[in-house]
C-alpha positions as CSV (number, residue, x, y, z in Angstrom):
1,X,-4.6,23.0,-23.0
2,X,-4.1,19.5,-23.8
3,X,-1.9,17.3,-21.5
4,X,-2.1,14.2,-22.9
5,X,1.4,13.3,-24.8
6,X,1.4,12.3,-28.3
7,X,1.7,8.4,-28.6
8,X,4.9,7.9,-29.9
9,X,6.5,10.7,-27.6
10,X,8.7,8.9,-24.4
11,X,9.0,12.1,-22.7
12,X,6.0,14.1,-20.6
13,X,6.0,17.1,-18.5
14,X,5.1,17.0,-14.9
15,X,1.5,17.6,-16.1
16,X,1.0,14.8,-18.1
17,X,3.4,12.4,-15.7
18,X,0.9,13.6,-13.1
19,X,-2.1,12.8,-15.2
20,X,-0.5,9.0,-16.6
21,X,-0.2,8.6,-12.1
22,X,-3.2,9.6,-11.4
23,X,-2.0,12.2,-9.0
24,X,-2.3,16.1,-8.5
25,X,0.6,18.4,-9.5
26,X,1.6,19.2,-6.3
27,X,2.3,15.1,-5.6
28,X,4.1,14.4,-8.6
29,X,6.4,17.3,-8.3
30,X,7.3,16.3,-5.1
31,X,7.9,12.8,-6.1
32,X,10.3,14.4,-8.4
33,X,12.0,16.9,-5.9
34,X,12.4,13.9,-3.6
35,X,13.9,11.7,-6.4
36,X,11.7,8.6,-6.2
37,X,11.1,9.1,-9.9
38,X,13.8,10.6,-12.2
39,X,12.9,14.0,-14.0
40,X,15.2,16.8,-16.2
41,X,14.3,20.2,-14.9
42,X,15.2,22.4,-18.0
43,X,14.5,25.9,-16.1
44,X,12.4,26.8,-13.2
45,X,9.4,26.3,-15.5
46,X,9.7,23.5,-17.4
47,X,10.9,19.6,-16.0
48,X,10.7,16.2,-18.4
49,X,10.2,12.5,-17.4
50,X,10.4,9.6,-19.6
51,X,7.2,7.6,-19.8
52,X,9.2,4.2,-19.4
53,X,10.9,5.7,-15.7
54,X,7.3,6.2,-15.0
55,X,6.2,3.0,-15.7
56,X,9.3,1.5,-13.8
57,X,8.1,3.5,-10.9
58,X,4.8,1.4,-10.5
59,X,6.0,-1.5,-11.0
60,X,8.6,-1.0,-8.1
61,X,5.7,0.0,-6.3
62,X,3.2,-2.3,-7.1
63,X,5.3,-5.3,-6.1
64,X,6.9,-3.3,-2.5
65,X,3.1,-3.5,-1.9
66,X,2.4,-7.0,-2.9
67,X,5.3,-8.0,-0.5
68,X,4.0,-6.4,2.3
69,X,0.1,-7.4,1.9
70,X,2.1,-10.7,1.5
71,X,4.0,-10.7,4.5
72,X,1.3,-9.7,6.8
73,X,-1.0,-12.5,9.0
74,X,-4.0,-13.8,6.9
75,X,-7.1,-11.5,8.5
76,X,-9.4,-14.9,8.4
77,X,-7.0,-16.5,10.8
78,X,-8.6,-17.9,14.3
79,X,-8.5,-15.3,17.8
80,X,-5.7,-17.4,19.8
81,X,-7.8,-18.3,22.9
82,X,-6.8,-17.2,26.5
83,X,-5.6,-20.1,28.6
84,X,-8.3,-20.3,31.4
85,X,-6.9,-18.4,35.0
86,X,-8.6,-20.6,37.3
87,X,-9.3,-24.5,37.4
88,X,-12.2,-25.8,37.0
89,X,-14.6,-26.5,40.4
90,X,-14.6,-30.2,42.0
91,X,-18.7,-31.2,42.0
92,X,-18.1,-34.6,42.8
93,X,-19.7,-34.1,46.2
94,X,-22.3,-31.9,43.9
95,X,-22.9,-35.0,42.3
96,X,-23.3,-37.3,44.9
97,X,-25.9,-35.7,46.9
98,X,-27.9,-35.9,43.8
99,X,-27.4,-32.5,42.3
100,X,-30.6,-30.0,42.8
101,X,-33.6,-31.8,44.2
């Protein structure tokens, strides 16, 4: 059976929507049941989505994501360093008796 809609056509069946999304049936249907993309459900059996809802989907999509990888801290950025616990020891008197000899 042939799922891909003819060129000219602005509707699709969940098939064919599922195919354009690159998705399984099972997803695109419950896209639709959960009303993140409009659809027409005729009957039981038969449900139609327009191509240009589809296409308003991604884009709404696409840039949500782009925001968020936008938002988030740049993954090259520096470690922040610990701020040392203890002081550092006195070797003055080190020093003066001439160190290891």
């Amino acid at each position: 059976m042939n799922t891909q809609p003819a060129a000219n056509d602005p509707t699709m069946d969940l098939q064919q929507a599922a195919d354009f999304l690159h998705l399984g049936l099972k997803s695109m249907k419950e896209l639709v049941d959960s009303g993140a993309v409009p659809a027409l459900s005729l009957n039981q059996k038969h449900t139609i989505l327009l191509r240009d809802d589809l296409i308003a989907y991604v884009r709404e999509q696409g840039r949500a994501q782009a925001a968020r990888r936008r938002s988030r801290k740049p993954i090259d950025a520096p470690p922040t360093r610990a701020k040392r616990s203890t002081s550092k020891p006195n070797l003055d008197a080190y020093e003066r008796t001439g160190g290891d000899r």
